[in-house]
Phi, psi and omega in degrees: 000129152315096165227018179293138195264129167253141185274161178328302183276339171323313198268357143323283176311308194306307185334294171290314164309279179329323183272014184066002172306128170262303188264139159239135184227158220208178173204099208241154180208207179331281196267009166219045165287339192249352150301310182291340178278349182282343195299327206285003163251022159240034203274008179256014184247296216236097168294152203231147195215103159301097181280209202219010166184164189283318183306295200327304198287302151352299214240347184278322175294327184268340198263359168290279160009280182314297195240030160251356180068011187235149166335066192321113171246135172239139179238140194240201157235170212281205239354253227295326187280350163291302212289348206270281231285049177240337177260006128285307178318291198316322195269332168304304192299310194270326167284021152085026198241137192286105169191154235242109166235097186309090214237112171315145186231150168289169195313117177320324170264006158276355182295112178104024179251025196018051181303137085077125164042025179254164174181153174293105196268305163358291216281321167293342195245353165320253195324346169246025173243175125334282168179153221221127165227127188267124169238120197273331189230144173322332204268317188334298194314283196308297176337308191268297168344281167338279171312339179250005165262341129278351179292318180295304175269022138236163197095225146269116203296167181176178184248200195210173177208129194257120140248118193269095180288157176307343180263351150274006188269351183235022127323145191255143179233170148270132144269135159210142188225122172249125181322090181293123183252000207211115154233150147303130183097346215233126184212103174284326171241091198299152172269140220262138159300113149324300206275314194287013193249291145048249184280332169287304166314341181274285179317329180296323210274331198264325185314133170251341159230060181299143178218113181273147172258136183233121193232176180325339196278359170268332154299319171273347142314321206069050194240013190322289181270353172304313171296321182322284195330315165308301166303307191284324166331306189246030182030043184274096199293131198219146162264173189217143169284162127003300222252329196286317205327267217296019188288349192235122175257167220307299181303359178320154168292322187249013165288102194268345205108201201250169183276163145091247207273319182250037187275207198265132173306273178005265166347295194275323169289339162306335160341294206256049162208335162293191210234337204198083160290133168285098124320156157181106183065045169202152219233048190002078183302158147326309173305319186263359182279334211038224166317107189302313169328293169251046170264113220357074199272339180249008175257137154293164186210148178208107176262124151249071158256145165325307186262127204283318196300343197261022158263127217056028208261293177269323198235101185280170212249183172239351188212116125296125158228114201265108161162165176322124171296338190294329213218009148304307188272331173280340128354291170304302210283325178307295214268031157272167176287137153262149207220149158227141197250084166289321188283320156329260188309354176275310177313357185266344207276010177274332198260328179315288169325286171333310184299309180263006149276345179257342184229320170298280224296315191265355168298282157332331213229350206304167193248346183239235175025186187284182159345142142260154190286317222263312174276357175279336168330273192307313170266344138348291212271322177298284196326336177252006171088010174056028185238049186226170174275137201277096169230129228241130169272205159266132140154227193294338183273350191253356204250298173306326165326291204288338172286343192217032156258150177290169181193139158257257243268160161292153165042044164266357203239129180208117192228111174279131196262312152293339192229347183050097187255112179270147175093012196265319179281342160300333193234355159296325187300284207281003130317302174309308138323315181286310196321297208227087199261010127312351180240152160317104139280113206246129182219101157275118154245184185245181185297303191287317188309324241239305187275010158274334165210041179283024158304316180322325171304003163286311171265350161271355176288297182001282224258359203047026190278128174290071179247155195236123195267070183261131154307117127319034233244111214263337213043043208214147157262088192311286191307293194312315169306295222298297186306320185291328194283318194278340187233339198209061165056007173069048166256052198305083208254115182063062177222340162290156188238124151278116205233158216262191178244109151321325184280330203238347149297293165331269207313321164314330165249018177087027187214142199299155204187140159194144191253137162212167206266326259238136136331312189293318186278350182291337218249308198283330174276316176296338169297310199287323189320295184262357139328308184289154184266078184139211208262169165216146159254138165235150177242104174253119203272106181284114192342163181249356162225085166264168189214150183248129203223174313336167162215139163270140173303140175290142191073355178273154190291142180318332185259024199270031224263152193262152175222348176192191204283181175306000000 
């Protein structure tokens, strides 16, 4: 055992090295100087990734996190560099996402003096964690760690946040430090009923048109092939949420697409046409309910999620089944029939059709006019085997992303879901690139989503990260234009974007950049684009009121869907 006294941040860092962390993306100030000073005799340990603002250092921890399973840690320094981390945390917290935010604090006896860069970083972030900790003293330290890296990564994950006052980093400890398997009060894995495992099997094997909804919580399970096995037993045709889509991959046989406001025709009206709905790990959002009032009102529900508060929360069910989906769902797959439903699954391919003659085909295929968003997607995504990870900004880039990028693997969709964050993919992208720095990153952004935080192109110059950048560039703040043509008279108010040239922003930081207008030049630009050895931007300059279609109107019913212009 270590027991020679180590000061607070020493043992801070070991502390994380003992939780397996390699990677940190950071900001240092004032009050986290003596972390940083310790970090620099660990630089053979603990890569350290400078971001170029703290929201940055957030979403590069959550988009490492997404596709790598493992814990985001971000270390900030306290006032203005705690309160920067706070709109990531709100989006980790609604999207499930693990990760750990360190924020240096001023000296325990100046707390609440309104000292120089102090603010309740607790009091603020308490509603949006997992759990929030002031830590005063040194002894402390290893304790707090320990605890917040289980908290974060189990159950449903989420993040958590240490405020480290100064006097606990430079304070002397024994370190020793042990691994929490266990709180009191904190049951990460409710234990599953039997009879409600059961009572789900019974209603599927009686269903004559059962439709599972499939959301994050399966990925974040590790529950991947457990549902394939599960689906094909009983040939049970499944949508997927925004955050869930790669848990299944595109070409699965029984992967109808995606749920909610721009999802899949097929999907979403079968919603209201089935017999017996699956939830599984997903917390029926708005987006996917749309009205709730006429959301599958003729189906039994059957919810499996982790987490107990989010069953009924919007939708009562008919089956609670409370536990980890990885050891639910193989529960469930014994005791089904095998069964197969041609006439069930044949009813989507009527909507299928619809879809793509009024919306796929000409999104995908056009043969005239400018760019369209929907075919720069598409050929990406062919150009990479329809095998790289998908990150996403908000709006219209994020919509068109997730319908027509393609997916083989788990933990290809890496997006903000919940809170919907513009500025979120850039600096996810370079988390993501670090998580799974074997795979290809394709990062769609709109014109606007890209200037919120395009400093970041500062850290992938840093750091040299191969991340491939497309613009989307509309000169629009596109989905809000998209709400203004459709809901509020063609009134565009503050939604043209005057925009600056991207291509010669890129170049400025060292990184290869081409724009192009033209159809012909797309196939030859996206090639040079995953060709080059490092990060690129392409700017594809794109119709300027394209519109993303379907749409359910917000509060209108999921079969209430808009498919084309006026």
């Amino acid at each position: 055992m270590d027991t020679h006294k180590i000061t607070g941040s020493e043992a801070l860092l070991k502390a994380l090295i003992a939780e397996g962390v390699d990677t940190i993306f950071g900001y240092p100030g004032g009050q986290a100087i003596p972390i940083y000073d310790s970090l620099y005799d660990y630089r053979d340990k603990l890569r350290h990734i400078l971001v170029r603002h703290e929201q940055g250092a957030t979403h590069a921890a959550q988009g490492y996190a997404r596709v790598s399973g493992k814990v985001g840690v971000t270390l900030v320094t306290s006032g203005p560099g705690a309160t920067n981390t706070i709109t990531g945390i709100a989006d980790a917290m609604m999207d499930s996402t693990p990760m750990v935010v360190i924020a240096g604090q001023v000296p325990s006896p100046l707390l609440g003096t309104d000292a120089f860069q102090e603010v309740d970083v607790i009091g603020i972030a308490q509603p949006i964690t997992k759990w929030a900790y002031q830590v005063r003293k040194p002894e402390e330290i290893a304790w707090a760690v320990s605890r917040a890296f289980y908290i974060a990564s189990t159950g449903r994950p989420g993040p958590v946040v240490l405020d480290i006052a100064k006097d606990a980093q430079v304070g002397l400890l024994e370190y020793e430090y042990k691994k929490v398997d266990y709180i009191r009060s904190y049951q990460p894995e409710p234990d599953i009923k039997k009879e409600r495992i059961e009572e789900a099997a019974s209603l599927i094997n009686n269903a004559e048109k059962p439709f599972c909804l499939v959301g994050q919580g399966v990925v974040l399970g590790g529950a991947e092939e457990e549902l394939k096995t599960f689906l094909l037993k009983n040939d049970i045709p499944a949508g997927s949420t925004v955050l869930g889509l790669s848990a299944l991959p595109s070409d699965f046989s029984l992967n109808k697409g995606m749920l909610g406001m721009h999802g899949n025709v097929g999907p979403n009206r079968k919603t209201n046409e089935c017999d017996v709905l699956i939830a599984i790990g997903m917390r029926f959002d708005d987006r996917v309910t749309g009205d709730l009032k006429t959301y599958a009102k003729q189906a039994k529900i059957i919810h499996l999620d982790i987490d107990n508060s989010e069953i009924g929360k919007n939708v009562p069910v008919d089956v609670k089944v409370l536990g980890n989906a990885k050891h639910s769902i193989p529960m469930i797959t014994a005791l089904l029939e095998e069964r197969k439903r041609p006439e069930w699954n044949a009813e989507f391919e009527p909507d299928e059709k619809e879809e793509y003659e009024k919306v796929i085909g000409k999104e995908l295929y056009p043969s005239e006019g400018k760019l369209k968003m929907g075919e720069v997607v598409r050929k990406v995504s062919e150009a990479t085997g329809n095998d790289a990870v998908l990150v996403t900004d908000v709006g219209q880039n994020q919509m068109m992303g997730v319908r027509y990028f393609k997916y083989k693997q788990t933990r290809s969709v890496v997006t903000s879901g919940g809170l919907g964050t513009m500025g979120y993919g850039l600096p996810a992208a370079i988390g993501a690139k670090l998580g799974a720095p074997e795979r290809t990153v394709c990062f769609f952004t709109g014109d606007g989503g890209i200037q919120m935080t395009i400093q970041e192109l500062g850290t992938i110059m840093q750091e040299n990260l191969n991340v491939k950048v497309i613009v989307l560039n509309n000169d629009f703040l596109g989905m809000v234009r998209q709400w203004q043509e459709l809901f509020f008279h063609e009134r565009y108010s503050n939604t043209i974007m005057k925009n600056p040239d991207f291509v010669g922003i890129a170049k400025a930081y060292g990184i290869a950049s081409r724009a192009v207008d033209k159809r012909e030049e797309l196939d030859d630009a996206i090639a040079e684009m995953l060709n080059h050895d490092g990060a690129y931007v392409l700017v594809a300059n794109v119709e300027t009121c394209g519109m993303v279609y379907p749409m359910v109107p917000a509060g209108g019913s999921v079969t209430n869907m808009i498919l084309g212009d006026k």
